[in-house]
N, C-alpha and C positions, 0 to 999 in steps of 0.2 A: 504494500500500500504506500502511495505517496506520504512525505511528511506532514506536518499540519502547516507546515512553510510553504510549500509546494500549493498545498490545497486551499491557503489562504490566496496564493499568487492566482491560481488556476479560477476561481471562485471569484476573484476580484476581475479579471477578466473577461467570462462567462458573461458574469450582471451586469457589469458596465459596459462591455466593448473594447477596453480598451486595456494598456498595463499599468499596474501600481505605480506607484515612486520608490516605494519600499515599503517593507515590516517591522512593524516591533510588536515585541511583546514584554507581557509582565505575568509574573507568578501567581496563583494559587498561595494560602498560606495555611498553616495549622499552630494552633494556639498554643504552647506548650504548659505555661501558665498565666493565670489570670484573665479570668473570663468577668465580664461583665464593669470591669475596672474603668474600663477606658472612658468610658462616658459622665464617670466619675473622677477626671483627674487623678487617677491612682496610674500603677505602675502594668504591665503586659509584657510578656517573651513571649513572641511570636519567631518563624521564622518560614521564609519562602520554601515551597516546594518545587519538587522538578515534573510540575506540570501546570500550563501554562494558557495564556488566551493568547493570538495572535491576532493581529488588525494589520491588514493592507491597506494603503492609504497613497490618494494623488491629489491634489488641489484641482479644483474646477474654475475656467474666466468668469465665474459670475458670483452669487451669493448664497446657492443653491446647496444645501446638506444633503447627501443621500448616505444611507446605512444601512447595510444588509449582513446575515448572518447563515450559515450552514445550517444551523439549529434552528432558524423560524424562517414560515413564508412571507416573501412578500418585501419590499425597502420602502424603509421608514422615509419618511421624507420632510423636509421644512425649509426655511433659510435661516438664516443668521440674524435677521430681522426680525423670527418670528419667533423664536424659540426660548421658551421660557417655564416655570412650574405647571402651570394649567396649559401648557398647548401638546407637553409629551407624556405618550401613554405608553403600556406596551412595553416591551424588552428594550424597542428602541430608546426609552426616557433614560435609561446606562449612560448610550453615548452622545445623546443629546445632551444631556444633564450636564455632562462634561465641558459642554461649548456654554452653557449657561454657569457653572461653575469660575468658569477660567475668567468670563464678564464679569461675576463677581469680586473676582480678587483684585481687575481692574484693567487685563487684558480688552483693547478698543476695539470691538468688532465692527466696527466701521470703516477698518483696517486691512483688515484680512482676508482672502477668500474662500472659498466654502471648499467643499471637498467630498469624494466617495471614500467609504470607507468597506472596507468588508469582513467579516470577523469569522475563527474559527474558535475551537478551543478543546483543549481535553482535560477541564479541571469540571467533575462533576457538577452538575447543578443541584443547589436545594442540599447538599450534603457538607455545608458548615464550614468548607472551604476556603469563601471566600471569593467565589466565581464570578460576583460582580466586581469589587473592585479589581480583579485582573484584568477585567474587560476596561474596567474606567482608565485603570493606570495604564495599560497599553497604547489606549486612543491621548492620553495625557501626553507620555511622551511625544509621540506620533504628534500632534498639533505643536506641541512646545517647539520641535525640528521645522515640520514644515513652515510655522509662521515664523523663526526666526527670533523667538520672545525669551530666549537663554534666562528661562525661569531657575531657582534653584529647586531642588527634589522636595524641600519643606513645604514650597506656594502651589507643590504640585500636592502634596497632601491636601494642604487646605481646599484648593479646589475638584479635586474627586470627593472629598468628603460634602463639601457643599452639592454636588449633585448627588449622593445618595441620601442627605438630607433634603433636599428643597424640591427634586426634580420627581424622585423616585419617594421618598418620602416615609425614608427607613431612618428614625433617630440615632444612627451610628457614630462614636467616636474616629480615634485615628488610626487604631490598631491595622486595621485593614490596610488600606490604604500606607500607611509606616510599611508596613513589612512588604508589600508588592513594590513600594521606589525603593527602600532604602536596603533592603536587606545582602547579604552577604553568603557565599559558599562554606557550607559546615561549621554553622554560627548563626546562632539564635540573636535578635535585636531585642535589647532592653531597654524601652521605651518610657519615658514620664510625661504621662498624657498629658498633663497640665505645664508642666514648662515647653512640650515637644523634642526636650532633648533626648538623645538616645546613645548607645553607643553598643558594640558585637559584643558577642559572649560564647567563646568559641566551645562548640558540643563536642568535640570529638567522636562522635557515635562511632565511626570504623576501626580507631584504633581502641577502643573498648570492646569491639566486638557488638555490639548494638545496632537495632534498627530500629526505629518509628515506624508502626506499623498504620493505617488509617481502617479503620473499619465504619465503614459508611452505612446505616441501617438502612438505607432507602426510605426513611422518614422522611418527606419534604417537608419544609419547615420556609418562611417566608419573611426578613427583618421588619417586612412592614406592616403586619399585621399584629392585634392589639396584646398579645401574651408581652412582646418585648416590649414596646411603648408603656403598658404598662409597671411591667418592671423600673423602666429609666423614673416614670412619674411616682412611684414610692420612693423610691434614690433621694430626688430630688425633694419630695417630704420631711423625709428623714435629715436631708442635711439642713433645711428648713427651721425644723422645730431642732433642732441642738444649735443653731446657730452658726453653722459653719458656714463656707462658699460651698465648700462638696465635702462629700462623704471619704473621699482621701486626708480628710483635716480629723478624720476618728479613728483612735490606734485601736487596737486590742484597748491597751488599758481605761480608753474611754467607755466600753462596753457597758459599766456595771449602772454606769449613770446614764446612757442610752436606754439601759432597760424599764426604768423608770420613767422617763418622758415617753416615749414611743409606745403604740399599742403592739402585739405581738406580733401579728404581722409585718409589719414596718419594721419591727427590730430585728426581725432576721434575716428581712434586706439588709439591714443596714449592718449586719453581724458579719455576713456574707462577703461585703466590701470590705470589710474592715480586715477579717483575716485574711482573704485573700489575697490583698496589698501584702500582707506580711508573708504569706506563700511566696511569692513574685521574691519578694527581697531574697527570703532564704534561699529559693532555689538558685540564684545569681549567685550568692556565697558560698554554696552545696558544688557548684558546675566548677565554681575558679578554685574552689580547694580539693575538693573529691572527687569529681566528675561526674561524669553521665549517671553513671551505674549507685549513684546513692540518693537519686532524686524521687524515685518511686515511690517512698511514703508519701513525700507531698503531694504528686500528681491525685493519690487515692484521697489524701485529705481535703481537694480541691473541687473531686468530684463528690462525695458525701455532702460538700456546702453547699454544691450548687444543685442536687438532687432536695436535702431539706432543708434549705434554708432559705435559698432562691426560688424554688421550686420550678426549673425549667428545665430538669431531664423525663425522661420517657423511658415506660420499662426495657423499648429497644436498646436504648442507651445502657441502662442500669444492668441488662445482661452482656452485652457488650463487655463491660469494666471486669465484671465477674467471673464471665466465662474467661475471658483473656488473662488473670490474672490466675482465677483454677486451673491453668493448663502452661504458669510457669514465666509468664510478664510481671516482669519488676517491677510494673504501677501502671496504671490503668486512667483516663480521664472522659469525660466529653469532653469536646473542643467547639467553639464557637458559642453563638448567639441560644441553641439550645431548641426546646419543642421539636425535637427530630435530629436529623442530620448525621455528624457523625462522633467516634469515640478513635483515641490513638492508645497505642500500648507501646510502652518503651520492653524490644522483649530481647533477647540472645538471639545474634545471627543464624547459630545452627536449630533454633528453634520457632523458625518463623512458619513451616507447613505446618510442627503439630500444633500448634496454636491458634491458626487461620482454620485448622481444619475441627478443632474443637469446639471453637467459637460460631464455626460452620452450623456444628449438630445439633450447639445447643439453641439455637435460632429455629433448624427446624423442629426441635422437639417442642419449643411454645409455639409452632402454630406463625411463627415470625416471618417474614421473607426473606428470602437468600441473601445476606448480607453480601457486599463487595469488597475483599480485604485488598488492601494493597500496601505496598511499601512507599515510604517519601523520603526521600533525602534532603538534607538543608539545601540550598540553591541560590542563585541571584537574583536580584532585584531585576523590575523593569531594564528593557534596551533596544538596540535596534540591532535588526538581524539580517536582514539584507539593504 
């Protein structure tokens, strides 16, 4: 089979008539720790995987957007003119969003000209990944080169983040978006969502003998529907009533006095962030002192918070963790936004079949659907590839 470079070239052709200018692409991610932080100025280790979105791209003589995809029928269409929160719907609002994003931060589309673009990808959808911001961060780079606008990787954060907020109209942090520009080969990025700064944190996984495994339940799961939104609007209660900016300004030891101003609910959100943030730290100190292979309790401790405390796993999920961990993975999590998607196991290289395949049976013995395991490797950030 052709590559997805090929087939993004081949594709972009087909639709339009004519040849790209080039490809870029950007990463897929999996969350190593720190799920739910980011929206709360707390801290995230994410790190790119080696699988990816690609966007062909050429500019057009007029003001005309077109946007097409492998995955859906049909090209999105608009101008530069038109395109804004209420005018993109659809799969296409990803890379529209993006043109409306980059307006935000201050990019002059009155400036520049329109463009086809055409998309591939092989970072599952719906599976926790991270599938849209690859798609955004690819199409980011991709505009940043063609219009000449030598933005830095940070303004390109902020603007794929403003279209999965505004366009698309998923309350996301930076996490995503951070790990698709910035990330790095065999190195997790440790990120502080509230300053933006970040800096690698090298995994070693192959000379440990380790893989990250993904195990995808095939739960679809959606950022912009009301489970997460809800989530972020307890967050933001909680850091309300204690008085803080966010929920990153409450350690652990603020806990005993949260529990008393907060109803129960709300304080296990806000429980949730609190240790969590302190997950993130530890496992930063755990990786630069110990490595890979002594991070497992936390990963498990990370997903118990986010199963009762948070409440945004699913029993796919909850078997996932269990089954992978009963058959010899050193820690177990969900990863991502949560209500579906998927779970990673940090496991032994020579033990990644029997554990894909235990994990296999015990899915169908509840009745589950065939899960999809697969291996990810740390990887690079967004770039341009031909």
């Amino acid at each position: 089979m052709p590559s997805l470079l090929d087939r993004a070239l081949d594709g972009f052709r087909a639709t339009f008539g004519r040849s790209a200018e080039g490809v870029w692409s950007a990463p897929g991610r999996v969350n190593l720790i720190g799920e739910h932080t980011d929206y709360n100025a707390g801290f995230v280790l994410p790190f790119a995987i080696d699988r990816r979105t690609w966007v062909a791209l050429a500019p057009r003589p007029d003001r005309v957007v077109r946007v097409a995809s492998d995955a859906a029928d049909g090209i999105g269409a608009s101008t530069l003119d038109g395109i804004a929160p209420d005018t993109v719907t659809g799969w296409s609002a990803y890379p529209l969003g993006v043109v409306w994003g980059l307006h935000r931060i201050g990019v002059p589309l009155a400036e520049v000209p329109g463009f086809d673009a055409y998309v591939v990808s092989d970072v599952p959808l719906g599976a926790g990944l991270s599938s849209s911001a690859a798609l955004e961060c690819s199409l980011a780079v991709a505009l940043d080169e063609l219009w000449g606008l030598g933005l830095a990787r940070t303004d390109l954060v902020r603007a794929t983040q403003l279209a999965e907020n505004e366009a698309v109209g998923a309350p996301t942090g930076i996490l995503d978006q951070s790990a698709a520009l910035l990330a790095e080969p065999d190195a997790a990025l440790f990120l502080d969502c509230r300053s933006g700064e970040s800096r690698t944190v090298g995994l070693g996984l192959a000379d440990a003998g380790l893989i990250v495994l993904v195990i995808d339940t095939r739960v679809a799961h959606a950022h912009a529907d009301g489970g997460y939104a809800s989530r972020r609007a307890a967050c933001e209660r909680a850091a309300s009533a204690l008085g803080v900016p966010a929920l990153r300004d409450v350690t652990t030891a603020d806990l005993d006095r949260a529990r008393t101003v907060l109803d129960e609910e709300t304080y296990r959100r806000a429980r949730h962030v609190a240790t969590e943030d302190q997950r993130v730290l530890d496992t930063v100190a755990v990786l630069e002192s110990d490595g890979a292979a002594r991070i497992g309790e936390l990963l498990l401790a990370s997903h118990a918070s986010l199963r009762d405390d948070f409440e945004v796993s699913v029993p796919e999920l909850d078997l996932a963790v269990s089954a992978a961990v009963g058959a010899g993975a050193l820690g177990a999590r969900m990863t991502g936004g949560g209500f579906g998607g998927s779970a990673l196991a940090l496991v032994p290289a020579d033990a990644v079949d029997r554990i894909a395949a235990h994990v296999t049976r015990a899915f169908a013995e509840h009745g589950f659907r065939t899960p999809r395991i697969f291996p990810v490797a740390p990887s690079a950030g967004a770039r341009r590839d031909v």
